[in-house]
C-alpha positions as CSV (number, residue, x, y, z in Angstrom):
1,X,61.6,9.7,-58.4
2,X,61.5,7.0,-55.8
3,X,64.3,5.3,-54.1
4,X,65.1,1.7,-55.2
5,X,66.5,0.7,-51.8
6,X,63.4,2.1,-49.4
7,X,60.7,3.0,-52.0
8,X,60.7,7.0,-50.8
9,X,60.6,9.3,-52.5
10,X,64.4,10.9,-53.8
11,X,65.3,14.2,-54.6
12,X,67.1,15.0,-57.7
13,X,68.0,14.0,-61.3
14,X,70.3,11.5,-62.7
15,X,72.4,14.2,-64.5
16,X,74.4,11.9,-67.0
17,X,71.6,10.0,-69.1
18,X,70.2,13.8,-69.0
19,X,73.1,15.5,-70.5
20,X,72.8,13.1,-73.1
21,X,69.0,13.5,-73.7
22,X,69.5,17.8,-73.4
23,X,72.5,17.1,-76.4
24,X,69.7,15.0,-78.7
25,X,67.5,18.1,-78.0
26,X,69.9,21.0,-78.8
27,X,71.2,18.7,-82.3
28,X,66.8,18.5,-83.2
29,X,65.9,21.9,-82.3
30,X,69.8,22.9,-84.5
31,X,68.2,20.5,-87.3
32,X,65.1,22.2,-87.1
33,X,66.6,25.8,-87.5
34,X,68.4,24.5,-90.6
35,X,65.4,23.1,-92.2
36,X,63.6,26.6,-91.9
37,X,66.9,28.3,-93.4
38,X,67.0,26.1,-96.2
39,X,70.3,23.7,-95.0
40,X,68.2,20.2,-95.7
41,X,71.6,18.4,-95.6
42,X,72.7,19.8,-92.8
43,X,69.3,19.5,-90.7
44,X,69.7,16.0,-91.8
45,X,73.3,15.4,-90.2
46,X,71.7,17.1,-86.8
47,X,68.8,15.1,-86.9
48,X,71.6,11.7,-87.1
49,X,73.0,13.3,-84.3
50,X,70.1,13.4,-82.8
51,X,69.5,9.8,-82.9
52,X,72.6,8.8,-81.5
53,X,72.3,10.7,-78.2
54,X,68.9,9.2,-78.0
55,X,70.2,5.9,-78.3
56,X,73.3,6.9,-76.0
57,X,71.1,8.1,-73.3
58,X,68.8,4.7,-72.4
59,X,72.0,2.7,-72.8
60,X,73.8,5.6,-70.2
61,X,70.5,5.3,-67.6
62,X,70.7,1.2,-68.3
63,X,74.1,0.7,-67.6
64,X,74.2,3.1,-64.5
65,X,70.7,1.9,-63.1
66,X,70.0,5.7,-63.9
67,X,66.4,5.0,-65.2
68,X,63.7,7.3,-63.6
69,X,59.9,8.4,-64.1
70,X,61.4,12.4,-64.7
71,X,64.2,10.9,-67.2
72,X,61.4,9.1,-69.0
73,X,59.3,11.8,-69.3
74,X,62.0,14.3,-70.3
75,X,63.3,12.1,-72.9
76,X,60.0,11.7,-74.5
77,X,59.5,15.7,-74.1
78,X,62.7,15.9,-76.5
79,X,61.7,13.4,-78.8
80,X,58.9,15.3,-80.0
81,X,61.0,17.7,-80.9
82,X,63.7,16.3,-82.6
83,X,61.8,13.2,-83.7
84,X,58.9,14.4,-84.5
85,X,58.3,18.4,-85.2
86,X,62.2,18.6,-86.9
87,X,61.3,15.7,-88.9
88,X,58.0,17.0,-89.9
89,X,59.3,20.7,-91.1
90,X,62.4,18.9,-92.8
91,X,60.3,16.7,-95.1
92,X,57.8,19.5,-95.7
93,X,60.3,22.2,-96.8
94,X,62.3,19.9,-98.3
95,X,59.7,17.6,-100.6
96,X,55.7,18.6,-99.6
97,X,55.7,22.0,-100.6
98,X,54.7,21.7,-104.1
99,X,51.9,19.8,-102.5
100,X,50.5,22.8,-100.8
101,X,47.5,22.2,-98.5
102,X,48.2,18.2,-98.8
103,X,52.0,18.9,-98.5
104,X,51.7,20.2,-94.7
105,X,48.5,18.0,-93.5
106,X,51.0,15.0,-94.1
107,X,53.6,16.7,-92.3
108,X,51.3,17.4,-89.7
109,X,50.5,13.7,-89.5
110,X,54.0,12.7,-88.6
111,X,53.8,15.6,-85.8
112,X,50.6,14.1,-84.3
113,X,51.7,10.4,-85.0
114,X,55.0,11.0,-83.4
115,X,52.9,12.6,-80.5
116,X,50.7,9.8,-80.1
117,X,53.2,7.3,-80.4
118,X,55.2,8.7,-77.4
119,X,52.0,9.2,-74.9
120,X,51.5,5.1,-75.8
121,X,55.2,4.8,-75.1
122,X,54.8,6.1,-71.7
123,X,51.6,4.7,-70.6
124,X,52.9,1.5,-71.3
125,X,56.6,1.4,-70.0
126,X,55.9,-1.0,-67.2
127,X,54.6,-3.6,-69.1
128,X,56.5,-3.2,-72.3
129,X,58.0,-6.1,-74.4
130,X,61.7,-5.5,-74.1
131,X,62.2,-7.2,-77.1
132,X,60.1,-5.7,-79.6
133,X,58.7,-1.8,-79.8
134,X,54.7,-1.7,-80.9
135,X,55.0,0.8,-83.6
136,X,57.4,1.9,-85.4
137,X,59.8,4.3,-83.1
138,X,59.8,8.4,-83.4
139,X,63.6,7.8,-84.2
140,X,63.7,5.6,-87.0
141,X,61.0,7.4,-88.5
142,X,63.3,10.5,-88.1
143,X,65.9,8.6,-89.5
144,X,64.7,7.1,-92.9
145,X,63.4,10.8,-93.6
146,X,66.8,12.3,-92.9
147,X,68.9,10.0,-94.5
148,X,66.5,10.7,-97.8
149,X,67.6,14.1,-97.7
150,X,71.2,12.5,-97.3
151,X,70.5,10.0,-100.5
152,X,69.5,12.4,-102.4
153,X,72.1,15.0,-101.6
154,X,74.7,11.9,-102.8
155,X,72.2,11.1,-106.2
156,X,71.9,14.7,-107.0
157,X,68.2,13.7,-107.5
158,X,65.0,16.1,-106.4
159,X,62.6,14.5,-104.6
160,X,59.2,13.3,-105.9
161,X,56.7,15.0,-104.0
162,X,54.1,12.5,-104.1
163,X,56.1,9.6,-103.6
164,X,57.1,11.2,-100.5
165,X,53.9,12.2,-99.6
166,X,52.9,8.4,-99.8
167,X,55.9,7.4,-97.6
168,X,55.1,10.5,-95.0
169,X,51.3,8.8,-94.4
170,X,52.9,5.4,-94.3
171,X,55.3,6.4,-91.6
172,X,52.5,8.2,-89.4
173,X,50.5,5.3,-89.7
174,X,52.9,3.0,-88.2
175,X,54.3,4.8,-85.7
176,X,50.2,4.3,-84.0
177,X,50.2,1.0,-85.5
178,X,50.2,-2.3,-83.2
179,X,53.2,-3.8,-85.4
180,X,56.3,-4.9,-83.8
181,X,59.8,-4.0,-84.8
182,X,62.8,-5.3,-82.7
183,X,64.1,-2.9,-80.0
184,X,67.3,-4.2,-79.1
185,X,67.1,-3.1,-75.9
186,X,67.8,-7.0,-74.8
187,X,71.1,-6.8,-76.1
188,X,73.0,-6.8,-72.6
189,X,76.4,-5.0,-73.2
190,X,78.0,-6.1,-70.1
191,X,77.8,-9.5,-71.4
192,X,80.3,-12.1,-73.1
193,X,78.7,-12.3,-76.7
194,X,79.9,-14.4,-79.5
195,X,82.9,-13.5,-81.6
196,X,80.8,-12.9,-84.7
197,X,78.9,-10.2,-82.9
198,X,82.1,-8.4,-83.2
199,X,82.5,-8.9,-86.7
200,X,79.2,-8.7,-87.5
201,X,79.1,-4.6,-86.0
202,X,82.5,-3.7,-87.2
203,X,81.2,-4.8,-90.7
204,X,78.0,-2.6,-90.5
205,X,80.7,0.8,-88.9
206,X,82.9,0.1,-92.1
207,X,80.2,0.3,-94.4
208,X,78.2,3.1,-92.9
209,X,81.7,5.2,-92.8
210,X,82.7,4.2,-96.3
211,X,79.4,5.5,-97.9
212,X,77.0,7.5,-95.0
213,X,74.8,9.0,-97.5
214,X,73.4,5.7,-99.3
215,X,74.3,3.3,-96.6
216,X,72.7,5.1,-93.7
217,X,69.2,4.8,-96.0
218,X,69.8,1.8,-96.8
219,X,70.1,0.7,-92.8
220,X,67.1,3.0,-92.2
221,X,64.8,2.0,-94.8
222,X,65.4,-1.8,-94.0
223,X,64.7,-1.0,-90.2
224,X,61.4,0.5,-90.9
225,X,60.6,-2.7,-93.7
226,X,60.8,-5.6,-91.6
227,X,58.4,-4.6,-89.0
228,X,55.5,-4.9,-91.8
229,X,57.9,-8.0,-93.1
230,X,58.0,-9.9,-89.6
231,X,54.1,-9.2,-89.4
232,X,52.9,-10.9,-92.6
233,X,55.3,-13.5,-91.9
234,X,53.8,-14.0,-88.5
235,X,50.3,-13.8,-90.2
236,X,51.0,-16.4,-92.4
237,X,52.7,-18.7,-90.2
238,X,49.5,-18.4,-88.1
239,X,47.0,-18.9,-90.9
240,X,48.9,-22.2,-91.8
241,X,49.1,-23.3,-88.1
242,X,45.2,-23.1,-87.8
243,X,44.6,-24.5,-91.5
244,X,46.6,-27.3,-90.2
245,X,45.3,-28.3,-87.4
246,X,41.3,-27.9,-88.8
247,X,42.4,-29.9,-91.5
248,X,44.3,-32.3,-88.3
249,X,41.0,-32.8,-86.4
250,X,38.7,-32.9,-90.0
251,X,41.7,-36.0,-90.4
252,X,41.1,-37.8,-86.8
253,X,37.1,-36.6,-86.9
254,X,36.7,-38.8,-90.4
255,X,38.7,-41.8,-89.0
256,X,36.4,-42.1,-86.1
């Protein structure tokens, strides 16, 4: 870890944002444990927890000007636990087994995807687009599989093996994909924001607390949708922008 003010070398760990990050890693490897014994629902509540001291811990090592090469790399050593070999067990056990050998070579695929995606993470923190993530993130990934567990829990419903076997390959693939999904990590807290950013949260706490088990899926799925969304739309936009100006300079070429 090197020294802001000289550039030497320091000695030592910023102990807050890692508190944070060992807390995400004890509620994954907990959520993992409960998956093996069985507790889907309650693997799934650990693996929420999870997320939340994931996200607690960059915005700790932000706000403190905590951020250093060790907390990266531990972070990213939890991750792929909680984000990505809890995640995998939980969706086996609870929906691929049926599925046999197919049922665990997907689940491997989000354990390797997840793997993947964090090594890219890291070789590409000092140039990354604060704005957007490329790929979706190990967490929401997580996320939209535990809250299934937590839809289906409310529904009383059993999981369809094969659908879920077509959304487990879909979320491996775009975790190594190359399309963007907003990070929010640009969202400055310290800042004066406008009124309706207020609003606009307390409206999303009330409905995640009136209903967690739909509205938490609901939240998740959407988050992992509009990556794919945003891209076609961008792909689009672009395809009409070149269209346009071919059929511009076919125009001005003709009147010449």
């Amino acid at each position: 870890m090197l020294d802001k003010k000289d550039g030497t070398k320091a000695r030592g760990i910023y102990v807050l944002p890692s508190l944070f990050t060992t807390a995400g890693l004890f509620a994954g490897f907990y959520a993992l444990i409960a998956a093996i014994q069985g507790r889907f629902e309650l693997a799934a509540w650990a693996l929420v927890v999870a997320a939340i001291f994931d996200i607690m811990d960059g915005r700790v090592a932000r706000l403190l000007q905590a951020e250093s090469a060790f907390g990266a790399e531990y972070d990213s050593m939890c991750d792929m636990l909680s984000f990505g070999i809890a995640p995998a067990v939980l969706i086996y056990l609870w929906a691929l087994t049926p599925l046999n050998k197919l049922g665990w070579l997907a689940a491997f695929l989000i354990a390797a995807c997840a793997a993947l995606r964090l090594a890219r993470f890291n070789t590409q923190l000092a140039h990354q687009d604060k704005q957007y993530f490329q790929g979706l993130p190990t967490p929401a990934a997580a996320m939209l599989i535990s809250t299934a567990v937590l839809f289906h829990e409310k529904m009383v419903a059993e999981p369809v093996s094969w659908l879920w076997f077509g959304v487990a390959v879909t979320l491996a693939y775009l975790m190594v994909s190359r399309v963007r999904f907003i990070s929010g990590k640009d969202v400055d807290l310290r800042r004066r924001r406008p009124f309706v950013s207020l609003v606009g949260m307390l409206i999303v706490l009330v409905l995640i607390v009136a209903d967690p088990y739909i509205n938490l899926f609901v939240l998740a799925s959407a988050y992992c949708l509009h990556g794919p969304l945003i891209s076609v739309w961008q792909r689009q936009r672009a395809l009409r922008y070149r269209v346009a100006r071919r059929k511009g300079g076919e125009h001005k070429g003709s009147s010449e």
